[in-house]
mmCIF file as gemmi writes it, N, C-alpha and C atoms, coordinates in Angstrom:
data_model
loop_
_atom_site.group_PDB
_atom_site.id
_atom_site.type_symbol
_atom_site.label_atom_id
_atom_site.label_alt_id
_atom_site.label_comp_id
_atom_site.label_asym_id
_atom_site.label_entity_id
_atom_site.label_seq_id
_atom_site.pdbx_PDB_ins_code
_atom_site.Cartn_x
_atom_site.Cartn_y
_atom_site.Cartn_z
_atom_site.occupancy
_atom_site.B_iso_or_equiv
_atom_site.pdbx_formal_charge
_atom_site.auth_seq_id
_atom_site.auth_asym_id
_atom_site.pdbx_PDB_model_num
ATOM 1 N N . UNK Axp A 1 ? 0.819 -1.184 0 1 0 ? 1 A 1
ATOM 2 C CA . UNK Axp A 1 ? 0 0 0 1 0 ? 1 A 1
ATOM 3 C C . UNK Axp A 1 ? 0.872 1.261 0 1 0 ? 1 A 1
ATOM 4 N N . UNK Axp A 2 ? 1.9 0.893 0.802 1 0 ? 2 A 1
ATOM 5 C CA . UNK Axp A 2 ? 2.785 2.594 0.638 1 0 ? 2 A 1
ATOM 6 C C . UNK Axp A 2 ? 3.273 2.636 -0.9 1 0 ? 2 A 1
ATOM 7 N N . UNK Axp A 3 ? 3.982 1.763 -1.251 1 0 ? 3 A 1
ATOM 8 C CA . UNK Axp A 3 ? 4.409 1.687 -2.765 1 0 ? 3 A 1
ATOM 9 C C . UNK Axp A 3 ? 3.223 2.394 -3.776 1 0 ? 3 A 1
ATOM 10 N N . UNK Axp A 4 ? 2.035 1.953 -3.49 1 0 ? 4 A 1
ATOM 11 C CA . UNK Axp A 4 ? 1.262 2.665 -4.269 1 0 ? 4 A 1
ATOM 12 C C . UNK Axp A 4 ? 0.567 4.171 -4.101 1 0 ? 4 A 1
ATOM 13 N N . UNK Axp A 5 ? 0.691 4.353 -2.601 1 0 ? 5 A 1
ATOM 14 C CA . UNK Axp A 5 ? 0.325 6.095 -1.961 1 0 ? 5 A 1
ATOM 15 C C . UNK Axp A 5 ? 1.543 6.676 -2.27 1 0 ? 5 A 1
ATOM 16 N N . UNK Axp A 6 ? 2.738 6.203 -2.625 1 0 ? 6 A 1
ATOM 17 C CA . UNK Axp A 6 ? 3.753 6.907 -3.341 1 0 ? 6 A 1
ATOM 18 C C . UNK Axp A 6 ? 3.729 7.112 -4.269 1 0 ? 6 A 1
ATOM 19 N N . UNK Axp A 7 ? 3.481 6.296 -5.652 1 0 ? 7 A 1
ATOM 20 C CA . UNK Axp A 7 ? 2.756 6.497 -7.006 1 0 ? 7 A 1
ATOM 21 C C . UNK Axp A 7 ? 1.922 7.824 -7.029 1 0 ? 7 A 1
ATOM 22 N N . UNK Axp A 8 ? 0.756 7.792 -6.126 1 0 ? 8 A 1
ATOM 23 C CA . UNK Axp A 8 ? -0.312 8.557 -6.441 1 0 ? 8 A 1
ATOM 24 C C . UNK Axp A 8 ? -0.019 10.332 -5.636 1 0 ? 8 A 1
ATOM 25 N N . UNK Axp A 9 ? 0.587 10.083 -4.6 1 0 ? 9 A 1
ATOM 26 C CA . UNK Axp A 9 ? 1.099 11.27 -3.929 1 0 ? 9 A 1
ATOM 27 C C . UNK Axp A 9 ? 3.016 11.936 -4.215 1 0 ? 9 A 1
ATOM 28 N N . UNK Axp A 10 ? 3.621 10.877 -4.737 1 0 ? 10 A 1
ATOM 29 C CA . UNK Axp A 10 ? 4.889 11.196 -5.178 1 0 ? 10 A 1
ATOM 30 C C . UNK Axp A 10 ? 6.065 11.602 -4.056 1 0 ? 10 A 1
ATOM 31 N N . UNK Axp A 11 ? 5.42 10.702 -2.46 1 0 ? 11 A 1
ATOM 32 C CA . UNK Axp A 11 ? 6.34 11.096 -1.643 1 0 ? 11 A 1
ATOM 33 C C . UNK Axp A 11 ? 7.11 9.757 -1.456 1 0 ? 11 A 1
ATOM 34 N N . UNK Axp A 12 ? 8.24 10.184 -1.032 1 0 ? 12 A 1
ATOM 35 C CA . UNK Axp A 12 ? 9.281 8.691 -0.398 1 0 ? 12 A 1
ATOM 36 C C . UNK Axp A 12 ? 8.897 7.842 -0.118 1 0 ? 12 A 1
ATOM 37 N N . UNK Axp A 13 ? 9.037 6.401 -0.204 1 0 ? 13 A 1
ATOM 38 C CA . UNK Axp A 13 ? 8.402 5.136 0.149 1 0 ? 13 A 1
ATOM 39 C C . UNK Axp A 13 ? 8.938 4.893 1.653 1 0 ? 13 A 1
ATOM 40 N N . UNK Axp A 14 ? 8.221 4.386 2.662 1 0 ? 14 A 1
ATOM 41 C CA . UNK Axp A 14 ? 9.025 3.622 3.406 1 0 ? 14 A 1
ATOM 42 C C . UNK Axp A 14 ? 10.434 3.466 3.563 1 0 ? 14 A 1
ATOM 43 N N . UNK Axp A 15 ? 10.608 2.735 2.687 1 0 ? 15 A 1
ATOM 44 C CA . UNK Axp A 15 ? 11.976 1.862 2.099 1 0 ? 15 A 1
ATOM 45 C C . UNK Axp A 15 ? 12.533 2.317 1.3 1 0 ? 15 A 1
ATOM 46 N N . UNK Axp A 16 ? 14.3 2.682 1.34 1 0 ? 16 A 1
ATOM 47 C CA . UNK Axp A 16 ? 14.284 2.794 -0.202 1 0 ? 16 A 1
ATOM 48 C C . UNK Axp A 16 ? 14.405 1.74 -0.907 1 0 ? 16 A 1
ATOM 49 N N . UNK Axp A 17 ? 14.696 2.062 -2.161 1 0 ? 17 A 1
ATOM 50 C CA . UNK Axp A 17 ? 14.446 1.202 -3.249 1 0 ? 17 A 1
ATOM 51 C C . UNK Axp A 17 ? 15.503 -0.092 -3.231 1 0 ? 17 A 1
ATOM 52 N N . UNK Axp A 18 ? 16.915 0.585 -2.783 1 0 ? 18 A 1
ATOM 53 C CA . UNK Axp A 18 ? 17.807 -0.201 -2.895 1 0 ? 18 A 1
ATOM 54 C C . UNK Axp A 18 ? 17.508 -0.919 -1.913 1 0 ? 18 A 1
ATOM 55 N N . UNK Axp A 19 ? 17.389 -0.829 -0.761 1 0 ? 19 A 1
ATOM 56 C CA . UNK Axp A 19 ? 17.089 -1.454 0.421 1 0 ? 19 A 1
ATOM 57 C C . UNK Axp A 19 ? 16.642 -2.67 -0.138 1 0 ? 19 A 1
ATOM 58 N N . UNK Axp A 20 ? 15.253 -2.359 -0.464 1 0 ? 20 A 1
ATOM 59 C CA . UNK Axp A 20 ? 13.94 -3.339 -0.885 1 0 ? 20 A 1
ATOM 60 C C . UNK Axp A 20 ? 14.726 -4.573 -2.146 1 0 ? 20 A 1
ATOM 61 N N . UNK Axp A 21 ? 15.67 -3.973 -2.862 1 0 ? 21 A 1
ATOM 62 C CA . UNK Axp A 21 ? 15.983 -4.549 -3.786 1 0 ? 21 A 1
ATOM 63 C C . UNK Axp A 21 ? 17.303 -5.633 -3.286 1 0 ? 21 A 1
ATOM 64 N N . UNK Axp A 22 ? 17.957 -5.035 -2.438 1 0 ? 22 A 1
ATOM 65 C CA . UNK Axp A 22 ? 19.049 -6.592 -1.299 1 0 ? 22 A 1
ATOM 66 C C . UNK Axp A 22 ? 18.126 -7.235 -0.849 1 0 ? 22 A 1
ATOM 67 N N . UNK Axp A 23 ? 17.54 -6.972 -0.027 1 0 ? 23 A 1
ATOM 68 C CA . UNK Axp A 23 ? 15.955 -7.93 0.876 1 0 ? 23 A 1
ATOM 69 C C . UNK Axp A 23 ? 16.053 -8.954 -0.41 1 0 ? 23 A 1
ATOM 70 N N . UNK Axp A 24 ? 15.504 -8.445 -1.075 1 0 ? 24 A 1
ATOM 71 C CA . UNK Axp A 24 ? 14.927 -9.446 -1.695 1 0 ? 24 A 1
ATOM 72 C C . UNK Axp A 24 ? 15.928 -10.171 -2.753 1 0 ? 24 A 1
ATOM 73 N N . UNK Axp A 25 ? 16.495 -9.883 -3.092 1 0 ? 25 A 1
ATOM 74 C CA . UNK Axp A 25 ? 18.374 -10.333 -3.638 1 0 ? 25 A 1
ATOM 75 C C . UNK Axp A 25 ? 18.934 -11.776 -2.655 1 0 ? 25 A 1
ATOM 76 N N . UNK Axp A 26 ? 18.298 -11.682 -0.977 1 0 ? 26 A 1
ATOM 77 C CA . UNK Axp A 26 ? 18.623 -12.652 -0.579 1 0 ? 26 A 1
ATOM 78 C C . UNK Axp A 26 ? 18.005 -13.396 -0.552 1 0 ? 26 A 1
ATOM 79 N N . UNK Axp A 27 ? 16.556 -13.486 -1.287 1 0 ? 27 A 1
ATOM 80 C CA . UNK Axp A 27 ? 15.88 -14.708 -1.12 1 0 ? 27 A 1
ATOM 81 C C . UNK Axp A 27 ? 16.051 -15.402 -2.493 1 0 ? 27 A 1
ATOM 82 N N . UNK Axp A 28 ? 15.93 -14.537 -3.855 1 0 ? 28 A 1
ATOM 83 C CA . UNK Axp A 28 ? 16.221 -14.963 -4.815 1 0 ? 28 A 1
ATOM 84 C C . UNK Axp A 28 ? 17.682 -15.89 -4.601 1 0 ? 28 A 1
ATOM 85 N N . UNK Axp A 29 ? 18.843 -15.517 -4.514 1 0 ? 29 A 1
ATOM 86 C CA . UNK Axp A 29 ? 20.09 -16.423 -3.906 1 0 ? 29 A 1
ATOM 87 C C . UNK Axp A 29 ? 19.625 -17.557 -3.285 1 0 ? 29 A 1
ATOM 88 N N . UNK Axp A 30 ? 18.765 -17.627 -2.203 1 0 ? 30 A 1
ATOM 89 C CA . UNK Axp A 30 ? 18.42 -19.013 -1.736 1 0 ? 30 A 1
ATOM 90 C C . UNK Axp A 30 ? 17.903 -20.057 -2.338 1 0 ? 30 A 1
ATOM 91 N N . UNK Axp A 31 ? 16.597 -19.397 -3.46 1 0 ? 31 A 1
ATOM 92 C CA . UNK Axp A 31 ? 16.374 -20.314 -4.461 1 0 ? 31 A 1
ATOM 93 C C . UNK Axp A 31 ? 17.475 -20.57 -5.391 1 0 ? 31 A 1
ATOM 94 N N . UNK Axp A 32 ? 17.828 -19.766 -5.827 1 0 ? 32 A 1
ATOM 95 C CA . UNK Axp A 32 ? 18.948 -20.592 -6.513 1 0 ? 32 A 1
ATOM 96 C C . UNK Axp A 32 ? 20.006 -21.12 -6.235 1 0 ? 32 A 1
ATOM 97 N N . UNK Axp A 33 ? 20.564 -20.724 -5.028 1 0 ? 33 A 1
ATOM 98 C CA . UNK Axp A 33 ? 21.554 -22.365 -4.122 1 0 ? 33 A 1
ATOM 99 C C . UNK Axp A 33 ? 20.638 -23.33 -4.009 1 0 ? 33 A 1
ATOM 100 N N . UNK Axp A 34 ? 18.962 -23.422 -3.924 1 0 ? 34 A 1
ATOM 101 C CA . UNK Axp A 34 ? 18.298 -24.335 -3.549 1 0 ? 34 A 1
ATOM 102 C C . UNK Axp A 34 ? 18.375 -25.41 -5.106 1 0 ? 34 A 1
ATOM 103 N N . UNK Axp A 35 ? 18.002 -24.383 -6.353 1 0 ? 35 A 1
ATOM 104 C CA . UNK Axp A 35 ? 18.324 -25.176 -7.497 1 0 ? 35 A 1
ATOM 105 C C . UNK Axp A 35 ? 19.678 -25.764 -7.991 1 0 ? 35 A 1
ATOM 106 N N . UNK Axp A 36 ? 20.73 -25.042 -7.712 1 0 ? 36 A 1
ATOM 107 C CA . UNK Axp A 36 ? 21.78 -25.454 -8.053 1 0 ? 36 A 1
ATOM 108 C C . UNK Axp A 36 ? 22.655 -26.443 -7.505 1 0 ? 36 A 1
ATOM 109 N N . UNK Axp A 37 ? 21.856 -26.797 -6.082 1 0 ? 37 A 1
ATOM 110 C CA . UNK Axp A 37 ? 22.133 -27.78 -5.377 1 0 ? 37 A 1
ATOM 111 C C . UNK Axp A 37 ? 23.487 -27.661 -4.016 1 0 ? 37 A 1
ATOM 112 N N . UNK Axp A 38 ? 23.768 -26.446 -3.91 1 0 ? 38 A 1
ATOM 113 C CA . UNK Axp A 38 ? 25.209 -26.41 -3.52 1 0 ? 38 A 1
ATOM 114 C C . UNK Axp A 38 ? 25.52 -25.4 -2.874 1 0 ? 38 A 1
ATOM 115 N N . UNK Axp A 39 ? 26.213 -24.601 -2.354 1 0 ? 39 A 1
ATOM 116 C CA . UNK Axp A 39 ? 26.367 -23.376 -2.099 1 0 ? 39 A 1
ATOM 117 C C . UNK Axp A 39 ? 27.17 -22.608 -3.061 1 0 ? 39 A 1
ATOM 118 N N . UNK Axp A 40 ? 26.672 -21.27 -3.27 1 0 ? 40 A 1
ATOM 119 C CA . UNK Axp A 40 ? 26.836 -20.058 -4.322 1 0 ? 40 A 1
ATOM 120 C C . UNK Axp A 40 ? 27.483 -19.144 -3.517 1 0 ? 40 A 1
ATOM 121 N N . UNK Axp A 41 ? 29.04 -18.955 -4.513 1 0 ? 41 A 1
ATOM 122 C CA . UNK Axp A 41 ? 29.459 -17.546 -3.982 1 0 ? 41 A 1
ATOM 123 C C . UNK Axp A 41 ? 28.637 -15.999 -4.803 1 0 ? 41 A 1
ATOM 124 N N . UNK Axp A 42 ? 28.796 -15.041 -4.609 1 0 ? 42 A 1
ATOM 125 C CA . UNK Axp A 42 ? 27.702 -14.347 -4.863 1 0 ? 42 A 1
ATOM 126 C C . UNK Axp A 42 ? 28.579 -12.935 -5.015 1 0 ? 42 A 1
ATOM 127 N N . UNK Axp A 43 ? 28.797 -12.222 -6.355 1 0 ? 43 A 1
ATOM 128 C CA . UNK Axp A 43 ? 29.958 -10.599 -6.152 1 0 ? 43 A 1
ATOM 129 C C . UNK Axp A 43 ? 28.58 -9.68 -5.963 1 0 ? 43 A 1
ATOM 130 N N . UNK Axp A 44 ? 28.513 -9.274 -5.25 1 0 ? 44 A 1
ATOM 131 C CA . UNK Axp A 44 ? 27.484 -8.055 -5.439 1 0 ? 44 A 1
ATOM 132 C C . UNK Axp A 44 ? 27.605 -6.961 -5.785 1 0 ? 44 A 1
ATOM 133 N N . UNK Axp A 45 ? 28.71 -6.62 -6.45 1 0 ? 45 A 1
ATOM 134 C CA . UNK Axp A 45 ? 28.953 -5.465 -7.038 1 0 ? 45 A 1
ATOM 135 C C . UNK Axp A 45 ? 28.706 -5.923 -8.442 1 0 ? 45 A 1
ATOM 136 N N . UNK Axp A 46 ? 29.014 -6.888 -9.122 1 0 ? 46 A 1
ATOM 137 C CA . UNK Axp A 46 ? 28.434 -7.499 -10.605 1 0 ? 46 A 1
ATOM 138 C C . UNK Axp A 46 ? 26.975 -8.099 -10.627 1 0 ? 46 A 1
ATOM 139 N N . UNK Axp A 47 ? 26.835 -8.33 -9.076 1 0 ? 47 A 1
ATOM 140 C CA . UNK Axp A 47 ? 25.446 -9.308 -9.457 1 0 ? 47 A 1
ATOM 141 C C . UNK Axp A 47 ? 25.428 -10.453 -9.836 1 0 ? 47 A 1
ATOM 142 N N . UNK Axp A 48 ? 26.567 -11.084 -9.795 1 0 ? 48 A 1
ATOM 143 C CA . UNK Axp A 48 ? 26.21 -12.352 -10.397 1 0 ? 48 A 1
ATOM 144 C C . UNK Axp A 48 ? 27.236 -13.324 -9.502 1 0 ? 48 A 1
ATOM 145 N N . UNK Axp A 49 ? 26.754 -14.606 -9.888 1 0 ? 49 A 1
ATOM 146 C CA . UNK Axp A 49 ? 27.565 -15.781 -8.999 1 0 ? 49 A 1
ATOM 147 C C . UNK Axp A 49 ? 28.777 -16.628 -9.839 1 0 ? 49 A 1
ATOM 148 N N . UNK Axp A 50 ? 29.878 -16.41 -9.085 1 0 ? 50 A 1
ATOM 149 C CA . UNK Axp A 50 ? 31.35 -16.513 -9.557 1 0 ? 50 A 1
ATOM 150 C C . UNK Axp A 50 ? 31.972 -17.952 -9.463 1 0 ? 50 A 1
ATOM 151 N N . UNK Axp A 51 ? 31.169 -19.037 -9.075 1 0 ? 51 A 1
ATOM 152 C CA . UNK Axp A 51 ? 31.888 -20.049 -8.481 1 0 ? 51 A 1
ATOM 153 C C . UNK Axp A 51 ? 31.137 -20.964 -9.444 1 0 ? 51 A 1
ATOM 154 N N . UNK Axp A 52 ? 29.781 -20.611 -9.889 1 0 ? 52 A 1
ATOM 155 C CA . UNK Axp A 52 ? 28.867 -21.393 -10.826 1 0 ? 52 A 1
ATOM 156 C C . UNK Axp A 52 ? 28.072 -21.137 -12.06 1 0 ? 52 A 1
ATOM 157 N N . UNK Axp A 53 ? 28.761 -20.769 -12.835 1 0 ? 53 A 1
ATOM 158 C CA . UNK Axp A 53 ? 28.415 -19.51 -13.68 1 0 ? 53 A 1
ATOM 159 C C . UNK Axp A 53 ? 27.028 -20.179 -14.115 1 0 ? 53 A 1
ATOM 160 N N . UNK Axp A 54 ? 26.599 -21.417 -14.418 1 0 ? 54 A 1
ATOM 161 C CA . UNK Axp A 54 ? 25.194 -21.024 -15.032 1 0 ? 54 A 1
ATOM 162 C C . UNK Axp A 54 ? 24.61 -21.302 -13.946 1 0 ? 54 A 1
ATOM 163 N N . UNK Axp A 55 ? 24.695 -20.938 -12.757 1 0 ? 55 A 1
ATOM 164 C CA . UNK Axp A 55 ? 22.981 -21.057 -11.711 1 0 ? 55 A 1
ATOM 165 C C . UNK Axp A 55 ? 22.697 -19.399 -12.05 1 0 ? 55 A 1
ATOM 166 N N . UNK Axp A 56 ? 23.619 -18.677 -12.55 1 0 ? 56 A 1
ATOM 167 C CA . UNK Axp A 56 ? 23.501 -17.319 -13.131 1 0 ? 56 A 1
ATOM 168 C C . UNK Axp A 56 ? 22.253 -17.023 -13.736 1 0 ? 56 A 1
ATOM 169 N N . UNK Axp A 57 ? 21.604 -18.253 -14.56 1 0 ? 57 A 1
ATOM 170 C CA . UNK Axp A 57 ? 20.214 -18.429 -15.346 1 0 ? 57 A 1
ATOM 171 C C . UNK Axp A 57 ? 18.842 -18.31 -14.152 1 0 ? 57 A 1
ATOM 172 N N . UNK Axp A 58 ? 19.442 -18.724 -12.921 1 0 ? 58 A 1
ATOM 173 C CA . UNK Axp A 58 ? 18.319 -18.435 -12.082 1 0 ? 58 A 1
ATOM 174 C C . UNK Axp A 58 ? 17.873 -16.882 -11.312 1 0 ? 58 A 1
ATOM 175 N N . UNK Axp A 59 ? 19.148 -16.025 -12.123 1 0 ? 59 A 1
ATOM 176 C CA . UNK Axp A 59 ? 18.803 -14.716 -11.68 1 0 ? 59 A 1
ATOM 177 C C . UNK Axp A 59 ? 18.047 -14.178 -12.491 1 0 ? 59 A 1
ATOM 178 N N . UNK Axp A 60 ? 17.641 -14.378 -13.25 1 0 ? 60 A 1
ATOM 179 C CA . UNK Axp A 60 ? 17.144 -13.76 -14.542 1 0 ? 60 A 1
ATOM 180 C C . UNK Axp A 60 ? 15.639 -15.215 -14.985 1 0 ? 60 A 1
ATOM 181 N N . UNK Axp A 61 ? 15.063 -14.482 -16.309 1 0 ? 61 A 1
ATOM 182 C CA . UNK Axp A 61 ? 14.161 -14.739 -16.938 1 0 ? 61 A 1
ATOM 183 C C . UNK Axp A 61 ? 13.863 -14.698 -17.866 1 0 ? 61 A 1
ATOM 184 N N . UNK Axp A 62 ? 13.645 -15.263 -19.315 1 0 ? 62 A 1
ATOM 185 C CA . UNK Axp A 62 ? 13.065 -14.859 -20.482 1 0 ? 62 A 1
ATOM 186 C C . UNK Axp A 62 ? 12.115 -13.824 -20.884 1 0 ? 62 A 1
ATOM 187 N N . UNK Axp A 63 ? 12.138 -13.189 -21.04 1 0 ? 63 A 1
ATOM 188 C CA . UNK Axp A 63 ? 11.111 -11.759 -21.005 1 0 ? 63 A 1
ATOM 189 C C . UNK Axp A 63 ? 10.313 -12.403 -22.573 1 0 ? 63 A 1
ATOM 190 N N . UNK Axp A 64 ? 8.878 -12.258 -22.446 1 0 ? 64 A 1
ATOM 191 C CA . UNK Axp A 64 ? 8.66 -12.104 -24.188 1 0 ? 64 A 1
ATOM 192 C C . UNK Axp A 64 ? 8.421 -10.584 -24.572 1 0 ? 64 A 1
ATOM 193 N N . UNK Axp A 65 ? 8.318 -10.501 -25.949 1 0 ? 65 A 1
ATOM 194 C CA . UNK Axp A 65 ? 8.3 -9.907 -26.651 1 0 ? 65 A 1
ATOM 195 C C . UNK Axp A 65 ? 6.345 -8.567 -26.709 1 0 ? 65 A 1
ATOM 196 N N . UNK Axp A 66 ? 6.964 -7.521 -26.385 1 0 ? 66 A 1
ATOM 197 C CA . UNK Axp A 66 ? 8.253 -6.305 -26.647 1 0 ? 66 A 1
ATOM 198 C C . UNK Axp A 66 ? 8.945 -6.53 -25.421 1 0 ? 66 A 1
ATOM 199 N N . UNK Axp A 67 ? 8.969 -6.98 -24.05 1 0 ? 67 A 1
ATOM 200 C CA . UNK Axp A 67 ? 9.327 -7.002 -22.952 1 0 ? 67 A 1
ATOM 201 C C . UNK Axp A 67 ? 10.849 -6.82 -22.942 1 0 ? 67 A 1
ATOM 202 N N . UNK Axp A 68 ? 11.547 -6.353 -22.47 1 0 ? 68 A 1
ATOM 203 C CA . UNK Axp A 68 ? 13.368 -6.666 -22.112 1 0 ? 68 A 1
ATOM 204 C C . UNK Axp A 68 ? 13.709 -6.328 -20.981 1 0 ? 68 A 1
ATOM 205 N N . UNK Axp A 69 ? 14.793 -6.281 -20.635 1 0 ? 69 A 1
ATOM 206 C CA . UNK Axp A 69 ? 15.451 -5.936 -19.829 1 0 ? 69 A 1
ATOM 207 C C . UNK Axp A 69 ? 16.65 -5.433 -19.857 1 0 ? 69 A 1
């Protein structure tokens, strides 16, 4: 609900953004040590995992079309 009284009123959320965006950076990581079977080292300055390069596919998604990223 704040996310969206921010939309409509244009004041600061709660949270910032980045905040909201690690939070949840660590759960995504869990599923994907959970898929990859193993433990994941993790650079967070690249974003991506260094020890297993394709559980890398579990950070991401196929977008369709016009969609990207």
């Amino acid at each position: 609900m704040n996310f969206l009284d921010c939309v409509r009123t244009r004041k600061q959320p709660s949270a910032p953004a980045q905040q909201v965006h690690s939070t949840c950076a660590l759960v995504h990581l869990g599923e994907a040590a959970y898929r990859a079977g193993g433990v994941l080292e993790f650079d967070p300055e690249s974003e991506t995992i260094t020890n297993y390069s394709d559980a890398n596919r579990f950070l991401t998604k196929e977008y369709r079309e016009p969609w990207s990223l």
